[in-house]
C-alpha positions as CSV (number, residue, x, y, z in Angstrom):
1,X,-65.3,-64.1,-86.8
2,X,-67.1,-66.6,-84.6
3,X,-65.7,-69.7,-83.4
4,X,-68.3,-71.8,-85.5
5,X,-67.4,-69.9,-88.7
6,X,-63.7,-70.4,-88.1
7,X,-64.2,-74.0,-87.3
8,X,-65.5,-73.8,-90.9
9,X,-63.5,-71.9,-92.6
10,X,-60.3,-73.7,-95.3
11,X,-57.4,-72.9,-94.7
12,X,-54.3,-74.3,-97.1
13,X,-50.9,-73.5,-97.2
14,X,-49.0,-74.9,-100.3
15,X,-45.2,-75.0,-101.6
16,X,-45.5,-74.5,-105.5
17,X,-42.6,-74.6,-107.5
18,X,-42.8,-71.6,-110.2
19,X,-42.5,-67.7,-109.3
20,X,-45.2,-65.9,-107.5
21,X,-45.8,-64.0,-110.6
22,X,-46.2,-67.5,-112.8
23,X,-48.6,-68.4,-110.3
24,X,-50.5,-65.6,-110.0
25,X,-51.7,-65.7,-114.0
26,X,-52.0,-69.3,-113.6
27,X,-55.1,-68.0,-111.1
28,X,-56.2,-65.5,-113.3
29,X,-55.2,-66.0,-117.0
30,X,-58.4,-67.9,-118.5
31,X,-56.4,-70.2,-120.6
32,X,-54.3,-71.0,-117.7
33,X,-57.3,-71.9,-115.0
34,X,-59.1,-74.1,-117.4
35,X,-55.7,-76.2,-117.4
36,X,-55.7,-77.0,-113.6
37,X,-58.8,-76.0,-111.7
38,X,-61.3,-78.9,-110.7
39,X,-60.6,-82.1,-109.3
40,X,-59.5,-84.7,-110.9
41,X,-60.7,-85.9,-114.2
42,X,-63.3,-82.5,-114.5
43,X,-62.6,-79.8,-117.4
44,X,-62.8,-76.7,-117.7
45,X,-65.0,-75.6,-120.6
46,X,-65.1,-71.7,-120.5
47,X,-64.0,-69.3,-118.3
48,X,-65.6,-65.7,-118.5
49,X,-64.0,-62.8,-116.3
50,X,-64.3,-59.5,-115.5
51,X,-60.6,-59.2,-113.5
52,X,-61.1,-56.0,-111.4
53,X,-62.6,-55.5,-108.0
54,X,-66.3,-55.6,-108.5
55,X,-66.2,-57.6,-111.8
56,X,-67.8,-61.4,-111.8
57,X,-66.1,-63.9,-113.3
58,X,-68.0,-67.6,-114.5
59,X,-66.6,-71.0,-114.2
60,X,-67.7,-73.8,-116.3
61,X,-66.9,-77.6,-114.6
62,X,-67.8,-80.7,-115.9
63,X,-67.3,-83.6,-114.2
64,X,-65.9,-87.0,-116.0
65,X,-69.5,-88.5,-116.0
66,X,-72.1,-85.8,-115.8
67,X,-73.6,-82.2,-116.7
68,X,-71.4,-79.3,-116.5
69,X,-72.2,-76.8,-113.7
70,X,-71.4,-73.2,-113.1
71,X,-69.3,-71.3,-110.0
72,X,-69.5,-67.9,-110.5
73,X,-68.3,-65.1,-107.9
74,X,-67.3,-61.1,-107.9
75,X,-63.7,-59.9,-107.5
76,X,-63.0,-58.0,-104.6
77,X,-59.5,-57.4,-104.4
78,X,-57.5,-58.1,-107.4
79,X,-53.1,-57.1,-106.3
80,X,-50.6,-58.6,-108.9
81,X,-49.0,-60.4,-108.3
82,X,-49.6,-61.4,-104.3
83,X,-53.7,-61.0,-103.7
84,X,-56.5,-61.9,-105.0
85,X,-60.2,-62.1,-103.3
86,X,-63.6,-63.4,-104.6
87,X,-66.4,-64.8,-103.8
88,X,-67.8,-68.1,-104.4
89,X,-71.0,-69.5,-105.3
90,X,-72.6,-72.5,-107.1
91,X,-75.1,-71.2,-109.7
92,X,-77.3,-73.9,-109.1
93,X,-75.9,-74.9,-104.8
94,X,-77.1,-77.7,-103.1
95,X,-79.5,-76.8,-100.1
96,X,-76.1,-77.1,-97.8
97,X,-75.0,-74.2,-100.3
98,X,-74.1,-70.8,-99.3
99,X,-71.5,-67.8,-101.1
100,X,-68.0,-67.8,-99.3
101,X,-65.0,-65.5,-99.7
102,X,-62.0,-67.1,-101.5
103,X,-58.7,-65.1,-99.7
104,X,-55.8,-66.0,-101.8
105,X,-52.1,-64.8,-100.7
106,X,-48.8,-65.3,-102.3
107,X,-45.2,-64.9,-101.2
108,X,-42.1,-65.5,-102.8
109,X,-39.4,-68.6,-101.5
110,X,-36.1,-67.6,-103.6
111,X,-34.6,-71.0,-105.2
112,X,-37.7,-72.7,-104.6
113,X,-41.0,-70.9,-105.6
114,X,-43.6,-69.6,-104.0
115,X,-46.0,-70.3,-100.5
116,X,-49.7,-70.3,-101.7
117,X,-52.0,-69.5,-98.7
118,X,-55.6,-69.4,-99.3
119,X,-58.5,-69.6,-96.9
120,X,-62.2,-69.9,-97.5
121,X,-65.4,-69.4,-95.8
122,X,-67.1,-69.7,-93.9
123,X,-69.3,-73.4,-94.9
124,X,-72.9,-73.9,-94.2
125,X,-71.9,-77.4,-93.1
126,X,-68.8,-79.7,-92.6
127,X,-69.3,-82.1,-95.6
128,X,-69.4,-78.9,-97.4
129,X,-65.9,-77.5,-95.9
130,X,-64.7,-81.2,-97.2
131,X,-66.0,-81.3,-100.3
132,X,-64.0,-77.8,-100.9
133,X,-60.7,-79.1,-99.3
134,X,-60.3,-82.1,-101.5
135,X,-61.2,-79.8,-104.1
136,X,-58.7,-77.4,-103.8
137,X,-56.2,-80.0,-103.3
138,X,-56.6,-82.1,-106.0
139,X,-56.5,-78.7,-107.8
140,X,-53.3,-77.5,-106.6
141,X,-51.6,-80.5,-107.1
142,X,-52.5,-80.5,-110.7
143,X,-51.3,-76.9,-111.2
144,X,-48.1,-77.5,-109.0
145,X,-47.7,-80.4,-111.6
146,X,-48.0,-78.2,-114.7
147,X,-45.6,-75.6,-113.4
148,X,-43.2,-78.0,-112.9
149,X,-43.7,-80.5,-116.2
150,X,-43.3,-76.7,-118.3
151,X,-40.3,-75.6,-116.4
152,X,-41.9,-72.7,-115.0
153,X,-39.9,-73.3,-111.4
């Protein structure tokens, strides 16, 4: 990895409070992702998947004023419950646009939960790095939220 792609590459570490294996179908389960993924105030519409390496899977988002869109992206490493790889691509991207890889690991914190890291990339540009981050943030909380309002911790 170059410097420039690592200078635009996401990386996020996150406490969640549920079991590793409660998290893990929470980012794989259909019925589960349409509950937290998106920023705030998008849904989730349908989720298509094909959950094995080398199967696609299709978002749709729609925002709270505005057309849905599509991410869609091909499973490359699929480990229950600790890995999971994909890529990630708009179906329509903006010219700043390009497909990144989506590395998600997960490791158990007894009495408290799990430790969610995930890195992506690498961007085309930095508003596109920050457009992701704040993404996946406001994403993460929301599921770290519904963990915890069910009980799952």
């Amino acid at each position: 990895m170059t410097r420039e792609s690592e200078a635009l590459s996401l990386r996020v570490r996150r406490v969640l409070h549920a079991p590793r294996a409660v998290v893990f179908r929470a980012l794989i389960d259909p019925d589960e992702l349409a509950r937290w993924w998106g920023p705030e105030g998008f849904t989730i519409p349908g989720v298509e998947r094909d959950l094995r390496p080398g199967g696609s899977f299709r978002i749709t988002m729609r925002p709270p004023d505005g057309e849905a869109f599509h991410l869609v992206g091909e499973y490359r490493l699929v480990e229950p419950p600790e890995r999971l790889s994909y890529t990630f691509r708009w179906e329509e991207p903006d010219p700043e646009d390009r497909e990144t890889v989506v590395d998600l690991a997960l490791r158990d914190l007894p009495g408290v939960g799990c430790e969610l890291h995930l890195e992506q990339g690498s961007f085309a540009t930095p508003s596109r790095l920050a457009l992701h981050e704040e993404g996946w943030s406001q994403s993460l909380d929301k599921l770290d939220r519904l963990l915890t309002a069910e009980g799952r911790a």
